[in-house]
C-alpha positions as CSV (number, residue, x, y, z in Angstrom):
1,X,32.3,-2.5,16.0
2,X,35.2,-4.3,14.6
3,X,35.8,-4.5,11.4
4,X,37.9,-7.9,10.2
5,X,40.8,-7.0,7.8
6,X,39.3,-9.2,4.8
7,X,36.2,-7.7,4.7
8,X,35.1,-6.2,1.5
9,X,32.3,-3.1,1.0
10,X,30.0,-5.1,-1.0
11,X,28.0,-1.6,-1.7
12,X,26.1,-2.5,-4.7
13,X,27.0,-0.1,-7.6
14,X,24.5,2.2,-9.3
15,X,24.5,3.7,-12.9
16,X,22.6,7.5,-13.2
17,X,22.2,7.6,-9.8
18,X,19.0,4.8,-9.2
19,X,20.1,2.5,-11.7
20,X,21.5,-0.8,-10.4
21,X,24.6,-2.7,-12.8
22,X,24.9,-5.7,-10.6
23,X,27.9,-4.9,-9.4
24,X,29.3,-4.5,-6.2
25,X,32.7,-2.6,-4.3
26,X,35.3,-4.7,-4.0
27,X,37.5,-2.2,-1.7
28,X,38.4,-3.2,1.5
29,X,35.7,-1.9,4.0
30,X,38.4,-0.4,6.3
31,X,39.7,1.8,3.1
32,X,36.4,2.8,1.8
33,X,35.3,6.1,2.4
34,X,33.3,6.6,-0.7
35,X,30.5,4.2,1.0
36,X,30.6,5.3,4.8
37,X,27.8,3.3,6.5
38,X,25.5,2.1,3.2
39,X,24.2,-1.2,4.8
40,X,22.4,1.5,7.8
41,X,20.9,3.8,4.7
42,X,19.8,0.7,3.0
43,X,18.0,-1.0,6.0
44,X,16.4,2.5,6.1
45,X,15.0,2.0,2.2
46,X,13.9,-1.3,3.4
47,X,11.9,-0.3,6.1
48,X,10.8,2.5,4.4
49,X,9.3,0.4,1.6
50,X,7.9,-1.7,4.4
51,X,6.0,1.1,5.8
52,X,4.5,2.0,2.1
53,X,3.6,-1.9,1.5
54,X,2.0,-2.0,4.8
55,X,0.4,1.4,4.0
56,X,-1.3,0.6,0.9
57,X,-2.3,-2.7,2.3
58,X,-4.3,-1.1,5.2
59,X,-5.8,0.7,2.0
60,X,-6.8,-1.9,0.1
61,X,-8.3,-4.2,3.4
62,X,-10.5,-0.8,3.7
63,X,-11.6,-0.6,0.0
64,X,-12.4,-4.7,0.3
65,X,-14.5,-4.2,3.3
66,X,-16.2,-0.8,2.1
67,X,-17.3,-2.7,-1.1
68,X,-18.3,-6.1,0.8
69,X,-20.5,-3.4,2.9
70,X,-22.0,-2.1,0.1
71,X,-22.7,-5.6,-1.2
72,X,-24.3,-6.9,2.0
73,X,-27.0,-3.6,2.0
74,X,-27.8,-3.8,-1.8
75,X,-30.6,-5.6,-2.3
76,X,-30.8,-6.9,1.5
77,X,-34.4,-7.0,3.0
78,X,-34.2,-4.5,5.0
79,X,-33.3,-1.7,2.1
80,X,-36.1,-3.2,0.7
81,X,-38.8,-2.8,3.6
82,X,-37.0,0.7,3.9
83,X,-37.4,2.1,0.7
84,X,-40.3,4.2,0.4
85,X,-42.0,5.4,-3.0
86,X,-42.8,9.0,-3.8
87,X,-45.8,10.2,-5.5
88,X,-44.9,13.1,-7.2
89,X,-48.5,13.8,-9.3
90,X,-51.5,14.4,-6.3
91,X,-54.0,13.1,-9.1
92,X,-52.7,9.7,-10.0
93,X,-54.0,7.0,-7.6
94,X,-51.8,5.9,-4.9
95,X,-50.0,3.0,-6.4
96,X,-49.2,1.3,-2.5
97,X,-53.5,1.2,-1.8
98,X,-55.2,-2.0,-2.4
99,X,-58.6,-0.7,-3.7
């Protein structure tokens, strides 16, 4: 690829290694060795961030539909036809007889 003669860098300039200052490199691109290739490295962030977004996302869609599951079987009728009563003393009367 071709790189026209009035093309500038435009690296953006960072402070302490992660900190951005807003600027950018104003060196022609053809005489710029110090930022060889930055606009491929920072698609890679991009997509890399992309994949974590996406990532968590899938998370979160999981979390909403285990708790709307656990919403739908709390106090549905079936848990209630289901749930069964233990008598744990033999001498009280059984609480489920009609007599």
């Amino acid at each position: 690829m071709q790189v026209p003669a009035d093309e500038v860098c435009g690296c953006p300039l960072v402070r302490d290694v992660f900190e951005l200052t807003g600027d950018f490199c104003r060196v022609p691109k053809r005489r710029c060795n110090r930022h060889y290739c930055w606009e491929k490295l920072r698609r890679a962030e991009v997509d890399l961030e992309r994949v974590r977004v996406w990532y968590k996302l899938d998370e979160l869609f999981e979390q909403e539909r285990n708790v709307r599951a656990a919403m739908t079987n709390r106090a549905g009728l079936l848990a209630l036809m289901l749930h069964q009563t233990i008598q744990h003393d033999p001498l009280s009367p059984d609480l489920r007889s009609h007599r």
